[in-house]
N, C-alpha and C positions, 0 to 999 in steps of 0.2 A: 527882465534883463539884469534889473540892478541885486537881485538875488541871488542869480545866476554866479555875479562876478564876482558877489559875498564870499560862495560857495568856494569858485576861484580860488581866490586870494589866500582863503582858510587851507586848503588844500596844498598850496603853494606854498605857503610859512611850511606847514607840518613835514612836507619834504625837503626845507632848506636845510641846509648845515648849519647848525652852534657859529655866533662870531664869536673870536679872542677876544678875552677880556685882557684887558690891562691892570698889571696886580703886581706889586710887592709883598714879602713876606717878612716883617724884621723882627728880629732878638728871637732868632730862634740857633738852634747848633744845627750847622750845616754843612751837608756832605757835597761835592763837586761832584763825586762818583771816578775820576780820574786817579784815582790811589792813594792821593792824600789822604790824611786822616781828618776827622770833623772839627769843624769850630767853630766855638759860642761865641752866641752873640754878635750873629752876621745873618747880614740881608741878600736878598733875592728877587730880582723885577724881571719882569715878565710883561713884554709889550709886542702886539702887535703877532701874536703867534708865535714870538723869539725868547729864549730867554737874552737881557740887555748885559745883566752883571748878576755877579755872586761873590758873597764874602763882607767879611767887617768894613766898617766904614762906607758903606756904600749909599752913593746918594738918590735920596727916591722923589723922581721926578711929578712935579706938579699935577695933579689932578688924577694920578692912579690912584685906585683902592688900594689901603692899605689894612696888613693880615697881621695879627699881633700873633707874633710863634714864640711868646714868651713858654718855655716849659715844655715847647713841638721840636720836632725834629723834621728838619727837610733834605729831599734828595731826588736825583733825577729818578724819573722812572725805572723800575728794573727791566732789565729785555731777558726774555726766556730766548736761547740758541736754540734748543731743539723743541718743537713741541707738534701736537697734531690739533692745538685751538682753532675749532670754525670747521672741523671736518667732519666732526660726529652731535648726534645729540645722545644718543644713548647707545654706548659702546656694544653692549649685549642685543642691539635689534641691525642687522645688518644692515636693513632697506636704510636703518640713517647715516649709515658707517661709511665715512669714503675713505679713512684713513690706512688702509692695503686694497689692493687689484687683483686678488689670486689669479683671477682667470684670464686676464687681460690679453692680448696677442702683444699688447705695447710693451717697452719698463723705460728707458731713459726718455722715452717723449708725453711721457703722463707728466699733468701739468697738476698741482694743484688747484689753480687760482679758480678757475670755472665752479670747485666744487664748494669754496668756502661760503662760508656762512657768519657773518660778525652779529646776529641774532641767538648764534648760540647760547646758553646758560654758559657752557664752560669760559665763553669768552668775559663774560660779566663777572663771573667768578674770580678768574685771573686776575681782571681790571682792576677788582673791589679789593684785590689783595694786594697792590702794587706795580703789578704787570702792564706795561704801556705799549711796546711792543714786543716782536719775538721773531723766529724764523718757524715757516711751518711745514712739516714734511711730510711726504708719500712711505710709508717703511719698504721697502722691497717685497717683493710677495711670490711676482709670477717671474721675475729674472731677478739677477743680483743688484740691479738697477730699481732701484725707487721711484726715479722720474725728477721732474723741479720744483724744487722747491723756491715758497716766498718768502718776502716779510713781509711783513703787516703791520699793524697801528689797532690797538683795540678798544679807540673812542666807537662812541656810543654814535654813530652813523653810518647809514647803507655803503659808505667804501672803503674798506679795509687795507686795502694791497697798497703797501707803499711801491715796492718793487718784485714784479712777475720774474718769474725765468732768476733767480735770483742766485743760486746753487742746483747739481746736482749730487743725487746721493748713491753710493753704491756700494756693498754688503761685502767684505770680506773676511775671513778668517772662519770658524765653525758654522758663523751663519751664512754665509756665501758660500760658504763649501758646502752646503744643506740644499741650497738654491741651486747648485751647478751644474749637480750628478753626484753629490760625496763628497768631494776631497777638495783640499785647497788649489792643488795643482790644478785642477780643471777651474775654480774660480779665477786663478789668473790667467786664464789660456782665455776666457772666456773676454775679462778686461781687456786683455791686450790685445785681443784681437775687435774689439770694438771699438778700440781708441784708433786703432791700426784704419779700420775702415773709416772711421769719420773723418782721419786725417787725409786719406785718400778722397773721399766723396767731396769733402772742402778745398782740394786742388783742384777737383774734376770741374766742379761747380760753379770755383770763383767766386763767392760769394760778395757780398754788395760790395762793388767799385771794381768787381772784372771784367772779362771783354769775353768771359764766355759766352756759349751757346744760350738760346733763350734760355728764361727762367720761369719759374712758376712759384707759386708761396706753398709753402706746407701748414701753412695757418700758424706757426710759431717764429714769425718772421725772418724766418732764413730762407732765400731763393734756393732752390734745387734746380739743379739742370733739367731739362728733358726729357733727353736722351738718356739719365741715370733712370729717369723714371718708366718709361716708354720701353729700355730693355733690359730691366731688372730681373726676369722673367729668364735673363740670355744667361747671368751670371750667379751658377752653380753654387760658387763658393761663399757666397754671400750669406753672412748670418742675422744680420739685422736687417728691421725695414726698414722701409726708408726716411721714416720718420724718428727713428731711433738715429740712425746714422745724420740725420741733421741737427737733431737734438743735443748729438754731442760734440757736434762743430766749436760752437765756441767753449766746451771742454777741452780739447786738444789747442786749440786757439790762446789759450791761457785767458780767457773774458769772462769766464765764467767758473767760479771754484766748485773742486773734487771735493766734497763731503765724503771720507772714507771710513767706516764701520769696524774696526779693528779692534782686537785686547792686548794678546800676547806681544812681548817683546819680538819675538823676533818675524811675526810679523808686519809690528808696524816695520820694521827696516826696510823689508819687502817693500811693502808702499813707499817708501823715501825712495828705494830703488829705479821705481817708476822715472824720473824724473833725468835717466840716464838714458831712456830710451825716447821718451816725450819730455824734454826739459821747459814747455812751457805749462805744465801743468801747474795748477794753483792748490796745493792740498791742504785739505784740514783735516783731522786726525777726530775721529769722534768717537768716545767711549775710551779705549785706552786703557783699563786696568793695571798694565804694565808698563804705563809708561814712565816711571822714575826710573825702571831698569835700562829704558835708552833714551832718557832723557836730553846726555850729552850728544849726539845725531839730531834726536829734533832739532835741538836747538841752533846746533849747526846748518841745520836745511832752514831754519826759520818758519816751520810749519805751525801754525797754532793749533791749541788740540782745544774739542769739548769734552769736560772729563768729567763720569761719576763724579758723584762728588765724595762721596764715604765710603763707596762701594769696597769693603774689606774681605768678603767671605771668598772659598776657593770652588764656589758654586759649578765651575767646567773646568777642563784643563787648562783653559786656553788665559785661566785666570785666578793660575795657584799663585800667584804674586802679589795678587791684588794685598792691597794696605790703604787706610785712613789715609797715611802719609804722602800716597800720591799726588797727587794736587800739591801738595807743599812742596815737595821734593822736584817734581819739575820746575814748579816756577822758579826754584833757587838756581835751579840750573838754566835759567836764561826763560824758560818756554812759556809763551804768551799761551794763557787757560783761562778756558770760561766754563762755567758749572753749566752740566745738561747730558744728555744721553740719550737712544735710543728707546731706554724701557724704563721703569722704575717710577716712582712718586715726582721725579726731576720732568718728566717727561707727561706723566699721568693728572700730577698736579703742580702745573707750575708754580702757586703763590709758595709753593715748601721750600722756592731757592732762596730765601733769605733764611728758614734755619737753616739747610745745612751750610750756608757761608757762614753763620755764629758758629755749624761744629767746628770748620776750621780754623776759625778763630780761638775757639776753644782747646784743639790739640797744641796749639803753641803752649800750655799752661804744662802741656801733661810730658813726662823725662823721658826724652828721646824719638818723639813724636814731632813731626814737622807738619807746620800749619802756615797760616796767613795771617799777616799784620790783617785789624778791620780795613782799611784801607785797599789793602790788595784783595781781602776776601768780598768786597762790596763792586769794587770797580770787578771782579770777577763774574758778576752779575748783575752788572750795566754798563759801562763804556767798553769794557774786552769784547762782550758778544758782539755791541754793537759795530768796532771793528771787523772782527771776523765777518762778520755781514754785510761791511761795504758799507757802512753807516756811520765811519768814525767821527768824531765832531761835530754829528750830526743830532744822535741817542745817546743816552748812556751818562751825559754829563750836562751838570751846569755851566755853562761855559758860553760867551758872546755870539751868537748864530746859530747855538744849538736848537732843538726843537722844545718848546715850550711844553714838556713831560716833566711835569713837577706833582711829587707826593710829599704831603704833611702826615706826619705820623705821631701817636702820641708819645713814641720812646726811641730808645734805639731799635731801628727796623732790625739789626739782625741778634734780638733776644725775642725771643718765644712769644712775651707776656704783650709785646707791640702790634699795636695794626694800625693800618693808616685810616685816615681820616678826613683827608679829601686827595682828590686823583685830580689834576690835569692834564690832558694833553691837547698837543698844539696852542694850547695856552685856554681850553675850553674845559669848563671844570664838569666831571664826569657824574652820571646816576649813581649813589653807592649800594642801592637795591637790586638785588638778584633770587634769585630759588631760597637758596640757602639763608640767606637773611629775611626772606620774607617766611620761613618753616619756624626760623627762630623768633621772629614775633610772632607769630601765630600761639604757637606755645610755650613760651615765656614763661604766663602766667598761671596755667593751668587751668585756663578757664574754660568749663567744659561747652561753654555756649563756641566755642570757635574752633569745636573740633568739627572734621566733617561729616556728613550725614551718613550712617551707616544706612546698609540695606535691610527691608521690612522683611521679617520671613514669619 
């Protein structure tokens, strides 16, 4: 019995959660991630899973460990806005791939969360680069709808999902017009007639706190009526299921933000337009190309965008405008941006959003190029996404309540020759061993005893 309970006990450690440690970091230059710029010779504690304080002069309470970041640099963790980490292990083998649904009969009620995986390589990968958390999404595949997207948290523990149901996402301009039938005009016939039913299904239904007709769950926590369901069968005109049309309840609801997939200028306007027919909708503008050319609209809607972040070539039509300068150029004009995108190395690999917030940094140097102070390029890829993600003061910064996502790095995180050097989050300090690091000790030294066994022929 007493062996038994050995066994037990062993079992039970190995499936607990990391506790927070308690830890200050001092004399090191430190970044808030809130747009300031950094500074030396300031402290950072970290108690109880929170970050407590940050900045000079800061007093480190009795009996924390204390972290000499003479020569380090610290900073909250980076949050990747777009990414597909935990959905694949190997892009090229389907059977691991959950990252599109070609065939799906569903698209706005595909959920990520069910499919993620915080044991993937690429999530360690991330981790070990600075990435603490991120948003994860579905791409669109069998409708113009991707489904919901989460966030997540990418400590080194079986639960990942900060928040399920988080966003959805939905495809328009070339790629949504591909998804339609062809053309744009049917991708928004297709939205607004989708929005148009949810908004409808969410009167019919009453959803939680009406005096409707029974209800029933659809397994994503919004009651459905019935009778919607019972004679869906009656009504002809109906183009979603029904689990689509509840999916996007709290999208017309304004509870849950429009992730929209757009380049050209004059469609993001399009999507601003939305907002005259469905005024509570929450939009976010993602990809973008064009958008310094209607910078001043976004910003007048107050919509934030995820934008390329370099993205300069005139690779479709829909994106002969595109410029470095984008990202610069909106934010001058008001518009709240955070690096990321649907495709690209932003999306492919996210530890790469710390260079290209150095390139922006670096077109400020160059004549008639618009870039980002360090400060607004770094908060661009940590407290902005964070917001956009409904995580404001949450991620993304050092700051009193925040979540205890602190990376030590040995330089400036966003020059090239920098990597970090230890990861926390929630205030639990992370493995920095992955695939890739452990391929690079392997053969380091070129020792041919640790290569591996070839085959006898």
């Amino acid at each position: 019995m007493n062996s038994r309970l050995l066994i037990g006990a062993a079992l039970l450690a190995l499936s607990a959660p990391a506790l927070a440690q308690d830890f200050a970091v001092t004399n090191a230059t430190v970044a808030t991630g809130d747009g300031s710029e950094p500074v030396q010779g300031a402290t950072v504690v970290v108690r109880g899973g929170k970050v407590v304080a940050a900045g000079p002069g800061v007093a480190i309470p009795a009996g924390v460990e204390t972290i000499d970041g003479t020569g380090k640099w610290v900073t909250p963790g980076l949050f990747a806005a777009m990414t597909a980490l935990g959905l694949s292990d190997a892009d090229g083998v389907e059977e691991s791939n959950d990252t599109s649904a070609r065939n799906s009969p569903f698209g706005a009620a595909l959920d990520v969360t069910p499919a993620l995986n915080p044991a993937s390589q690429h999530v360690a990968v991330a981790r070990d680069g600075g990435i603490t958390r991120a948003s994860v999404f579905s791409r669109p595949a069998s409708s113009i709808f991707g489904g919901q997207g989460a966030v997540v948290d990418l400590g080194a523990d079986p639960d990942m999902v900060v928040r399920p149901r988080a966003f959805q996402l939905v495809a328009l301009g070339e790629y949504g017009a591909r998804l339609a039938g062809g053309s744009r005009t049917s991708a928004h016939a297709v939205l607004r007639n989708a929005l148009r039913e949810a908004r409808q299904y969410s009167a019919d239904s009453r959803i939680p706190g009406g005096s409707g007709p029974r209800q029933v769950s659809t397994g994503d926590d919004i009651p459905v009526d019935t009778r919607l369901v019972d004679s869906s069968a009656e009504r002809d005109d109906v183009l979603l299921t029904r689990f689509d049309a509840a999916a996007l309840i709290p999208v017309v609801n304004g509870q849950q933000p429009l992730y929209v997939a757009v380049e050209r200028a004059a469609d993001i306007r399009s999507v601003l337009g939305l907002r005259k027919e469905f005024p509570k909708l929450k939009l976010v503008l993602v990809g973008a190309s064009e958008g310094w050319r209607a910078a001043a609209d976004i910003a007048a809607a107050g919509v934030p965008v995820i934008a390329d972040p370099v993205d300069d070539l005139p690779s479709s039509f829909e994106q002969l405008a595109a410029t470095q300068s984008n990202v610069g150029r909106m934010a001058a004009a008001g518009v709240k941006v955070a690096l990321g995108g649907l495709a690209g190395t932003t999306g492919d690999q996210p530890k790469n959003l710390a260079q290209y917030a150095g390139n922006l940094v670096a077109l400020t140097k160059i004549p008639g190029a618009s870039g980002l102070s360090w400060g607004q390029a770094f908060a661009a890829i940590s407290s902005v996404p964070a917001e956009i993600a409904g995580q404001g003061g949450r991620a993304g910064v050092l700051s009193p309540g925040a979540a205890g996502d602190l990376v030590i790095w040995d330089g400036d995180p966003l020059e090239l020759s920098s990597a970090p050097e230890r990861v926390f989050i929630d205030g639990v300090e992370q493995p920095k061993d992955d695939h890739q690091t452990r391929l690079r000790d392997r053969y380091r030294d070129l020792d041919e005893s640790d290569r591996p066994k070839g085959y006898d022929w």
